[in-house]
N, C-alpha and C positions, 0 to 999 in steps of 0.2 A: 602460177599466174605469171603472165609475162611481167607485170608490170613490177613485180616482188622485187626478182632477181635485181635491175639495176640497181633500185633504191636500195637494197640491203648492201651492195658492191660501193654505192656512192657513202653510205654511213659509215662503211668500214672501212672505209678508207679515208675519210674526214677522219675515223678516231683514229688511224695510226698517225697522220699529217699531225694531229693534235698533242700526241702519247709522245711524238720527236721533238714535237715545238718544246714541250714540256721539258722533257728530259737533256736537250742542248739548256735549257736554263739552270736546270738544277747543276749542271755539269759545272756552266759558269761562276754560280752561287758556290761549289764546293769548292774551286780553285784545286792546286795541285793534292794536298796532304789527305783533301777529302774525298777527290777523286781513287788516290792509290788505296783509303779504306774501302770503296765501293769496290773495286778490282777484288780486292781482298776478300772480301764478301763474299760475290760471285763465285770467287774460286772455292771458297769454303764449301759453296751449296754444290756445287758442281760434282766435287768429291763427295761429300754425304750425297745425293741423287746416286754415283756411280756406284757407292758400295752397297745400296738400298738396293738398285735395279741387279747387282752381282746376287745376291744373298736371298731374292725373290724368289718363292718356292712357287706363283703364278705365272703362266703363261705370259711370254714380254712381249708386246705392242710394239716397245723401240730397244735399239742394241743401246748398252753402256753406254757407251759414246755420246748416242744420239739424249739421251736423258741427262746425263751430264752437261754438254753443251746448253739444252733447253734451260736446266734448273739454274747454269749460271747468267743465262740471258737475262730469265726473268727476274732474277736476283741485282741484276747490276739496273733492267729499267725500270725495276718497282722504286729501287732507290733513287735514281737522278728523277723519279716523276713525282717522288715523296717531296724533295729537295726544289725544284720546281716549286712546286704547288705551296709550299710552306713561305716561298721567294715571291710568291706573285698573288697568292690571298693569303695567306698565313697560315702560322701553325695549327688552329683550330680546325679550319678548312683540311688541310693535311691528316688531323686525324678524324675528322668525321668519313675522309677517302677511307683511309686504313681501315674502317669500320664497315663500311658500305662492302669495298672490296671482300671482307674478312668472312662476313654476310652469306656476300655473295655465292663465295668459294665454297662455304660449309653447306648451303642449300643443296648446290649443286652435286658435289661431293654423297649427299646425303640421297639426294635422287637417283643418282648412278648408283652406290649401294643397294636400295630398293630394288631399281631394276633387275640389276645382276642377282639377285636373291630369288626374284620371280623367275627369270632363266634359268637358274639352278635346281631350285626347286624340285622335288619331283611330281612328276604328275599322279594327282588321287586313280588309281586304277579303281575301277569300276567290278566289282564280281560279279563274271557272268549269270546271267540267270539258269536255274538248272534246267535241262532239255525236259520237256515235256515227254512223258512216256507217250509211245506210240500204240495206242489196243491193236492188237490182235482184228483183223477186218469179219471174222467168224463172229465177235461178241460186239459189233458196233450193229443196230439197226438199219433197216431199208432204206430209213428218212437220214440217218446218220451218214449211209454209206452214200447216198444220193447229194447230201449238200458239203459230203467230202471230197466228189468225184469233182462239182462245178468249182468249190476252192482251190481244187487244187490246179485243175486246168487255168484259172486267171493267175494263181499265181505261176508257170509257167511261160506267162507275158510279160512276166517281172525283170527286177537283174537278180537275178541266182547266180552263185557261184556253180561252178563245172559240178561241183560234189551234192550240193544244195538239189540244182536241177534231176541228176540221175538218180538221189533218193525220189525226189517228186515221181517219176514214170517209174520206178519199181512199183512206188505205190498204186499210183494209178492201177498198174498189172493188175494189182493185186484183186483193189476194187472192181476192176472189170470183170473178174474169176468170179467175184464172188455175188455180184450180180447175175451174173448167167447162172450159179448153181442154184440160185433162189428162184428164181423163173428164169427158165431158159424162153417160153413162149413170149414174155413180157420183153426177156432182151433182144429178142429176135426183133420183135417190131420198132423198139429204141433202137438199134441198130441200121434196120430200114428206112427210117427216119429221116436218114440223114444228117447232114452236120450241122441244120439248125436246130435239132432237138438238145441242146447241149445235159437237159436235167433227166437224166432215167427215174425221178420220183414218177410220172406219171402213166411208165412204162412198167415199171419191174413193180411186184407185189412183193411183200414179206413172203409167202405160200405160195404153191404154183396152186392154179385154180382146182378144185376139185370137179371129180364128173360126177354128176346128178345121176345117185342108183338106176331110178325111174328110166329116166332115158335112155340108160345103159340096156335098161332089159327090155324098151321098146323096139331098139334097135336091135337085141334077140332075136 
C-alpha cells in the first residue's frame, strides 16, 4: 500500500526519537557510578553473545562481531530506558515495560521457532500409486478397444511427458493392429472416413462379417 510505507517509517522513527529521549534521562538519572555499571553490563552481554554466536553449531546470520556489538547495545539501551522510565513514571511503570517487553520477546521468539520447525520439517511424501497393468490389446474387446483408441487420442492433447506421450502412440499401434485384424473390411471404411470419424465403434465389428452359404451358391 502506498500509504503503509511512510506511516510505518514515521512510527519508527517517533519510537527511536522517544527510546533516545528516554535513555539521555536514564543516563542523567544514573550519573557517573551508574553509568560505568551499565557499560559494565553491556560489555558483559557482548562477550556472552560472542562466545554463544562462536560455539553455534547453526548456520550464522551475523559474524561474532556483529552479535556482540548488537547484544551490548541493546544491553546498555534497555538499561538507561529502564532508568529513564523508572525517573519519569516510576518504578511500577518500569516493570510493567520489563514485562510487556519480556512478552513480547518470548511470543516472538516462539513464532520464529514454529516457523523454522515447519521449514525444516520434512515433507509427508506421498506413495505413488501402483501403475495400472496394461491388458494385452488381444484380450480387451471391440467396444473396449474402440473407447481406448478415443482416450487415448485426447489424451495426446494433454501435457504428457516426452516418455508418457511415446507410450500413448505405441499403444495406439497397437489398437490400430488390432482393429484391422478383427475386421479388416470394417477398418477399411473407418479409415475412409476420414478424420472426423475419430470412434471405430461403429466401424469395426468384433467378427468380420460372415458370407450367407445361400448366396454363395447362387453366385455358383
Amino acid at each position: 500500500m502506498p500509504v503503509r510505507g511512510p506511516v510505518s517509517r514515521f512510527l519508527a522513527g517517533a519510537g527511536l526519537v522517544l527510546v533516545a529521549a528516554v535513555s539521555v534521562v536514564g543516563g542523567i538519572a544514573l550519573r557517573g557510578p551508574g553509568l560505568v555499571a551499565v557499560l559494565v553490563s553491556g560489555l558483559m552481554a557482548a562477550c556472552v553473545a560472542a562466545g554463544v554466536a562462536r560455539e553455534s553449531a547453526e548456520p550464522r546470520r551475523r559474524s561474532v562481531l556483529e552479535s556482540a556489538l548488537l547484544a551490548g547495545a541493546v544491553t546498555v539501551v534497555a538499561l538507561l530506558v529502564l532508568s529513564g522510565t523508572a525517573m519519569v513514571a516510576g518504578g511500577g511503570v518500569a516493570v510493567l515495560l520489563v514485562a510487556v517487553v519480556g512478552a513480547g520477546w518470548g511470543v516472538a521468539r516462539w513464532l520464529g521457532d514454529r516457523r523454522a520447525a515447519v521449514v525444516r520439517a520434512p515433507q509427508a511424501r506421498v506413495a505413488p500409486a501402483p501403475p495400472v497393468p496394461i491388458r494385452p490389446v488381444h484380450g480387451l474387446s471391440t467396444s473396449a478397444l474402440a473407447e481406448e483408441w478415443v482416450r487415448t487420442g485426447a489424451a495426446l492433447h494433454g501435457g504428457l511427458t516426452p516418455a508418457a506421450w511415446q507410450g500413448t502412440v505405441t499403444r495406439r499401434a497397437l489398437l490400430l493392429d488390432e482393429l484391422e485384424r478383427r475386421d479388416p473390411a470394417g477398418f477399411a471404411r473407418w479409415m475412409a472416413a476420414g478424420p472426423d470419424a475419430t470412434d471405430p465403434a461403429g466401424f469395426v465389428r468384433a467378427e468380420p462379417p460372415r458370407t450367407d452359404p445361400s448366396a454363395e451358391a447362387e453366385a455358383a
